[in-house]
C-alpha positions as CSV (number, residue, x, y, z in Angstrom):
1,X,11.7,-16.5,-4.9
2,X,11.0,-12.8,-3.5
3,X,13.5,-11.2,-6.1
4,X,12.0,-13.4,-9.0
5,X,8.5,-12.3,-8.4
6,X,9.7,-9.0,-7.9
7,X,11.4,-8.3,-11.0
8,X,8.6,-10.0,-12.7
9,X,6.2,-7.5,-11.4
10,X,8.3,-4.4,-12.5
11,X,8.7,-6.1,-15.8
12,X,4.8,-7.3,-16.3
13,X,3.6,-3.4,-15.4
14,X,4.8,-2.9,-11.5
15,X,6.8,-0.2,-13.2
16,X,3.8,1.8,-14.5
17,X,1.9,1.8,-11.0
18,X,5.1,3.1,-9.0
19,X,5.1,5.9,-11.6
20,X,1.7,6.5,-11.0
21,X,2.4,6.2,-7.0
22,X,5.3,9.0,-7.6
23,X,3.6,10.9,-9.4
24,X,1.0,10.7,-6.6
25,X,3.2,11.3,-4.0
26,X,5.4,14.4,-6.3
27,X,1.7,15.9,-6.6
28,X,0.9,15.6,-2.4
29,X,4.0,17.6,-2.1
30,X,3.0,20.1,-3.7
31,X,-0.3,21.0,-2.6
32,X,-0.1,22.2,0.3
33,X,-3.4,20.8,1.7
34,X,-2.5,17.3,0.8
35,X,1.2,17.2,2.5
36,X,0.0,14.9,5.4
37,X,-0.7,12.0,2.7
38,X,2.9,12.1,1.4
39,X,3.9,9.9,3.6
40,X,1.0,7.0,3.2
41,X,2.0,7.8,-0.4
42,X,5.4,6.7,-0.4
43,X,4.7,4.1,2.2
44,X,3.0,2.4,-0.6
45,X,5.1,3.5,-3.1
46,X,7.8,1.1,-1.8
47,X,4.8,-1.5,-1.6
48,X,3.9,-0.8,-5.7
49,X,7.8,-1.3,-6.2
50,X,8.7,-4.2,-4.1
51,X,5.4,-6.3,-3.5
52,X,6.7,-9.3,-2.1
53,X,8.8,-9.2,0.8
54,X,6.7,-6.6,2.1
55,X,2.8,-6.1,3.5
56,X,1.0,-3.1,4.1
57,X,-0.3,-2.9,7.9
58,X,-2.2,-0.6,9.9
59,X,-0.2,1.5,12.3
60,X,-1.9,0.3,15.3
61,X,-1.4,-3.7,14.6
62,X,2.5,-2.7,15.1
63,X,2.1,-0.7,18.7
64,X,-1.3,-1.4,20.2
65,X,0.0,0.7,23.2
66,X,0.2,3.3,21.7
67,X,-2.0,6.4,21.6
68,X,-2.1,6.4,17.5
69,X,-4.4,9.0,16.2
70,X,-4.2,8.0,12.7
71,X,-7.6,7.1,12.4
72,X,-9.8,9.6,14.4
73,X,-11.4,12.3,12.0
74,X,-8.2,13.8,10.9
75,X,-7.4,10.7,9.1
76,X,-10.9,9.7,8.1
77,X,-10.7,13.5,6.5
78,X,-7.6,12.5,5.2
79,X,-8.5,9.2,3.2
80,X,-11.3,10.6,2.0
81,X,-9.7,14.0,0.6
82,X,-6.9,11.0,-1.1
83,X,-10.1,8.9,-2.4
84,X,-10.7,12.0,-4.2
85,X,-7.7,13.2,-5.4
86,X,-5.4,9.9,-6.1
87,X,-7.6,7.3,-4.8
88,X,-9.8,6.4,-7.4
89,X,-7.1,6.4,-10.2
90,X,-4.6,4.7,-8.6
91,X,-7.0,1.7,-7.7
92,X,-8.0,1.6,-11.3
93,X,-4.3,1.3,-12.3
94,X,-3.4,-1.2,-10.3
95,X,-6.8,-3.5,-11.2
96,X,-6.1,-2.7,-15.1
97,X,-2.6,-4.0,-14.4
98,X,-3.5,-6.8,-12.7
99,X,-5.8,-8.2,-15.2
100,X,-3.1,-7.6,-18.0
101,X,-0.8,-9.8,-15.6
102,X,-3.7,-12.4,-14.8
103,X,-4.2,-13.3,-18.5
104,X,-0.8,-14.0,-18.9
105,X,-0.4,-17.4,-17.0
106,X,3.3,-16.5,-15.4
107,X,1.8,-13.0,-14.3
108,X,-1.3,-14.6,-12.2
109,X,0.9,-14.2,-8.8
110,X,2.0,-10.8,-9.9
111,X,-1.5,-9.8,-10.5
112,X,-3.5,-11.2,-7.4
113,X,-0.6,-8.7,-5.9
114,X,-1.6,-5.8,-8.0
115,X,-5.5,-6.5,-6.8
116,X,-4.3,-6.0,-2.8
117,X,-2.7,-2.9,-3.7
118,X,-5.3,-1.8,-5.3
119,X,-7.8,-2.1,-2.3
120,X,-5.4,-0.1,0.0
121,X,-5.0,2.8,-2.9
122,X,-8.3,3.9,-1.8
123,X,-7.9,3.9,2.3
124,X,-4.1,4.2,2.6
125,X,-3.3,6.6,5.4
126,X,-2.4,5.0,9.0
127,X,-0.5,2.5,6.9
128,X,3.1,1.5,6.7
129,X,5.3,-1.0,4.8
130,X,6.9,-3.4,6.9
131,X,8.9,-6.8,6.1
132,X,6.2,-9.8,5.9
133,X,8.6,-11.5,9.0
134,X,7.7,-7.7,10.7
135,X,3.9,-7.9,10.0
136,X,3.5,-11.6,11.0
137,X,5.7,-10.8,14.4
138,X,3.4,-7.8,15.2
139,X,0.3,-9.7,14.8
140,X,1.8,-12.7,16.9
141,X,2.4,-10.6,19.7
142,X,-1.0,-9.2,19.1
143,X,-2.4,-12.5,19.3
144,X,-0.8,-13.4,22.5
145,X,-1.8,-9.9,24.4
146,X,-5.2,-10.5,23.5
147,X,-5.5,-14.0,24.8
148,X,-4.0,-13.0,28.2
């Protein structure tokens, strides 16, 4: 059902936002200043691409031990400086394609996917894609460390 909903999304506009996520991430290359987000960038390039099958988490809910410094003020610099380069633009592509998807009555899945990309366009770095079985494992284990 993953690779259905999959290759529906790249056929009902999934293709247009992973442009816009390489372009993104082609762009972070190249200045300078913005070569820390490159990686958040293609971490959710992957996500754009291949929606299902895959979740964005935040670094720390896969190692809680350790000593991540994603999101000190480095990376609160660093999502902010991506708000106002890529952010804002990216978000708005992926809510104007999930509409598009949501008025057609096979795209309604595709789209409410399109709407939680679109909330982590604006904050994405300290995130990685991970397998859904990955993500729900990680919190799990979570779970159980914090009930001990």
């Amino acid at each position: 059902m993953r690779t259905v909903l999959n290759i529906l999304n790249f056929v009902l506009g999934g293709f247009a936002t992973t442009l816009g996520w390489l372009l993104a991430t082609l762009v972070s290359i190249l200045l300078i200043v913005t070569l820390p987000l490159s990686r958040s960038c293609w971490e959710i390039t992957k996500l754009s691409l291949l929606p299902y099958g895959n979740e964005a988490v935040h670094v720390d809910e896969l190692d809680p031990d350790s000593k991540s410094t994603v999101m000190n003020a480095g990376g609160t610099f660093l999502n902010i400086l991506w708000f106002i380069l890529f952010g804002w633009w990216l978000c708005l592509t992926h809510i104007f394609a999930g509409i598009a998807q949501c008025i057609t009555l096979i795209g309604i899945p595709v789209g409410i996917a399109n709407f939680k990309i679109a909330a982590i366009a604006l904050w994405p770095v300290g995130r990685r894609v991970v397998s859904v079985e990955t993500a729900r494992a990680a919190r799990e284990a979570n779970a159980r460390r914090r009930y001990q």
